[in-house]
ZATI-27240 format. One record per residue (C-alpha): residue number from 1; x, y negated, z. Coordinates in steps of 0.25 Angstrom, whole numbers, plus 5000, padded with zeros to 4 digits. Last residue first. Layout:
REM ZATI-27240
REC, pos, px, py, pz
REC, NUM, X, Y, Z
...
END
This chain:
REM ZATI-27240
REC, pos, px, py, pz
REC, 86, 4978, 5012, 5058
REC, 85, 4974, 4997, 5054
REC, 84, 4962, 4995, 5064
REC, 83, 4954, 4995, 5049
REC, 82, 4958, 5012, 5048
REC, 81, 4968, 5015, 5037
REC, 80, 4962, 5023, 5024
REC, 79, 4968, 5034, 5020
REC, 78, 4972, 5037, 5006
REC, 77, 4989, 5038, 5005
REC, 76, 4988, 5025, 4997
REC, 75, 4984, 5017, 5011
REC, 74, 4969, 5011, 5010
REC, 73, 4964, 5000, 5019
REC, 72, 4954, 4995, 5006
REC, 71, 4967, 4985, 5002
REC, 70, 4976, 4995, 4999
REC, 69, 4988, 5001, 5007
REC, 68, 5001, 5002, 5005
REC, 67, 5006, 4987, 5012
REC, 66, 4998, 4992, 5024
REC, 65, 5006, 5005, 5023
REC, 64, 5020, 4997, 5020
REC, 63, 5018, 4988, 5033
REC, 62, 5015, 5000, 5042
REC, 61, 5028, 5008, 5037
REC, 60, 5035, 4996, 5039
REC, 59, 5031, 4993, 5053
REC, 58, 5032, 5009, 5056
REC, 57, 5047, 5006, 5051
REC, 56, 5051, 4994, 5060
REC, 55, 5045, 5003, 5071
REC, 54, 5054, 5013, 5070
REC, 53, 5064, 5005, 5065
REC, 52, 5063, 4997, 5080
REC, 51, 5062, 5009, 5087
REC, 50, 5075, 5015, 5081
REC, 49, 5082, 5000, 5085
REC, 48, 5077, 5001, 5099
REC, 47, 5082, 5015, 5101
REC, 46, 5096, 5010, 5096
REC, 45, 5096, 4996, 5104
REC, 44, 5092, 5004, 5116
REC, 43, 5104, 5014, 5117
REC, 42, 5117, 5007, 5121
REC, 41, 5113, 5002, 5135
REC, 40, 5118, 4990, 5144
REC, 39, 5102, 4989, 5149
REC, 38, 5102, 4973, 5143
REC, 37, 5110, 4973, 5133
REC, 36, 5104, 4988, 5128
REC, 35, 5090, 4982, 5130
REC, 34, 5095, 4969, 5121
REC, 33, 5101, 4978, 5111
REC, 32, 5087, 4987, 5111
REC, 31, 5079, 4975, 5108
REC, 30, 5087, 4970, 5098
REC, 29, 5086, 4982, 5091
REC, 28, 5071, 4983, 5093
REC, 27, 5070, 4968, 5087
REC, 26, 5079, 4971, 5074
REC, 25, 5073, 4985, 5071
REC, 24, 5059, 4979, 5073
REC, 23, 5063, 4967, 5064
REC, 22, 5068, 4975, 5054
REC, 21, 5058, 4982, 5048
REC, 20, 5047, 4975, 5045
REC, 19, 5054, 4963, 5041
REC, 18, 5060, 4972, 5032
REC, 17, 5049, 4978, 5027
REC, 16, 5039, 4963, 5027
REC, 15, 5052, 4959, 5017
REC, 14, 5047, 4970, 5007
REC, 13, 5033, 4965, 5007
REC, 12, 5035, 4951, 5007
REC, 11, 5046, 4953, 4996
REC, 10, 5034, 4960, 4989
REC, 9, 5024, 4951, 4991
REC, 8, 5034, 4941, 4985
REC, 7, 5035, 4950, 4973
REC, 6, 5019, 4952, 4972
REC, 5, 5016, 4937, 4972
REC, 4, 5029, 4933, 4964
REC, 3, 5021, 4943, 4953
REC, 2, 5006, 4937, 4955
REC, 1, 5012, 4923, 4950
END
């Protein structure tokens, strides 16, 4: 029973990625369409989507360092994260 435990954690895990990711891309994107509607511009929806991976990848990269860390608040590179979370 521990093993479907581990492999649905798992799909958890990997879907949290993608959700992670895409849905600031998809917003910002949508965003910068409606702007570009509105203003009869040709430029925002890019900018937008560049901020949107930005931000979809620092979400991921916080998402996989609290998954790396231990339960004592310990990251594997060996410093200790703060209780405010930084």
């Amino acid at each position: 029973m521990k093993y479907k435990k581990t492999v649905y954690q798992a799909l958890a895990t990997i879907s949290q990625f993608g959700i992670n990711m895409l849905v600031p891309i998809f917003l910002c994107s949508f965003v910068g369409i409606f702007l570009d509607k509105k203003l009869g511009t040709s430029y925002f929806m890019i900018i937008f989507f560049f901020a949107g991976a930005l931000a979809g990848l620092r979400n991921v990269f916080l998402l996989a360092r609290k998954i790396y860390e231990d339960e004592e608040g310990r990251s594997p590179y060996g410093r200790k994260r703060r209780k405010n979370g930084k």
